[in-house]
C-alpha positions in Angstrom: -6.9 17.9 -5.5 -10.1 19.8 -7.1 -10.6 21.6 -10.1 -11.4 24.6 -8.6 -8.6 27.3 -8.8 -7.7 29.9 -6.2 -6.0 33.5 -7.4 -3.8 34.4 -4.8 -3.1 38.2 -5.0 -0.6 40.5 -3.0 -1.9 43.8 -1.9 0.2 46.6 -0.8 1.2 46.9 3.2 -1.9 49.5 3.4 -3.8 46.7 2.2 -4.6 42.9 3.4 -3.9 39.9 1.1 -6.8 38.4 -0.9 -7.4 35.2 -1.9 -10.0 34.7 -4.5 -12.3 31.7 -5.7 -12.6 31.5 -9.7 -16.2 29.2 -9.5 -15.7 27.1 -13.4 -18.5 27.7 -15.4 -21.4 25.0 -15.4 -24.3 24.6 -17.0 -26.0 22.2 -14.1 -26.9 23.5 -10.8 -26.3 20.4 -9.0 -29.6 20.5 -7.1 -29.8 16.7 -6.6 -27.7 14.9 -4.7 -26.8 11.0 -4.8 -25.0 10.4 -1.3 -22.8 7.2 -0.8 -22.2 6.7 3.2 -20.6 4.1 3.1 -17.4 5.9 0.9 -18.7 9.3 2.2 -19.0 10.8 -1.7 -21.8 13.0 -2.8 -22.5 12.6 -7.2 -25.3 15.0 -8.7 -28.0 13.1 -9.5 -28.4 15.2 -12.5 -24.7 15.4 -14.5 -22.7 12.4 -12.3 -20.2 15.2 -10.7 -18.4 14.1 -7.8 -19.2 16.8 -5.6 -17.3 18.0 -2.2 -19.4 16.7 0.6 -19.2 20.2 2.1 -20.6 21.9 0.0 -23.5 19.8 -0.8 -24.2 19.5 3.2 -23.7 23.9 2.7 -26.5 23.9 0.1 -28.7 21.0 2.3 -28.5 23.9 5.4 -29.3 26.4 3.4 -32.2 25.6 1.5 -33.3 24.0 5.4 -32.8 27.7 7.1 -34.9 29.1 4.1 -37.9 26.8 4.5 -37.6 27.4 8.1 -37.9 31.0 8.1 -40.7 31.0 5.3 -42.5 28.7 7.2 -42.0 30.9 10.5 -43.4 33.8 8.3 -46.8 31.8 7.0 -47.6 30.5 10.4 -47.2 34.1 11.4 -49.7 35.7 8.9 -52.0 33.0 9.6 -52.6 33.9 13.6 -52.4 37.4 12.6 -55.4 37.1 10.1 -57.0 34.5 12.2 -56.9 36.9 15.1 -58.8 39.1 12.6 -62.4 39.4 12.8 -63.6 42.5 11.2 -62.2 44.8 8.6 -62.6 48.1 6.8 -65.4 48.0 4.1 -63.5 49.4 0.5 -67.0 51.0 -0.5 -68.4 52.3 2.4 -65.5 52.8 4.7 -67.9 51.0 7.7 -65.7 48.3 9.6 -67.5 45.5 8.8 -67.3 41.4 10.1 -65.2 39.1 7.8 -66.7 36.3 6.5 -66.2 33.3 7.4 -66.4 31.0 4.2 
């Protein structure tokens, strides 16, 4: 069984059912994980929780998908100012060439 506790309340007919995860309080974000494959348990490497394997491979993909589209968005702005070879001067108003150093 976990800690966690889940409020289960009854709506009206009008309305669906709800069920509702209370997250406990914490004080450490659990951003390092200790993985044991061989007994398939995930600890923090921080406070020694036993965490749910689930969720740390959740928060493993997410970060992953994050980095991925960041890194989609720099490689972006890089061809689109590399493909740039002259600008608008902000004193004269004369396109000008960019420099290359």
């Amino acid at each position: 069984m976990t800690d966690k506790i889940l409020h289960f309340s009854p709506r009206p007919e009008a309305e669906r059912s709800v069920i509702r995860k209370h997250p406990e309080p914490r004080s450490c974000r659990h951003d390092v994980f200790h993985v044991d494959e061989r007994h398939g348990e995930v600890v923090c490497g921080d406070c020694g929780e036993k965490l749910n394997p689930i969720w740390a491979l959740l928060q493993v993909a997410q970060q992953e998908s994050h980095y991925l589209r960041m890194h989609k968005r720099y490689t972006e702005e890089v061809k689109r100012l590399s493909e740039r070879s002259r600008t608008k001067c902000q004193h004269c108003g004369h396109i000008t060439r960019i420099s290359d150093h």
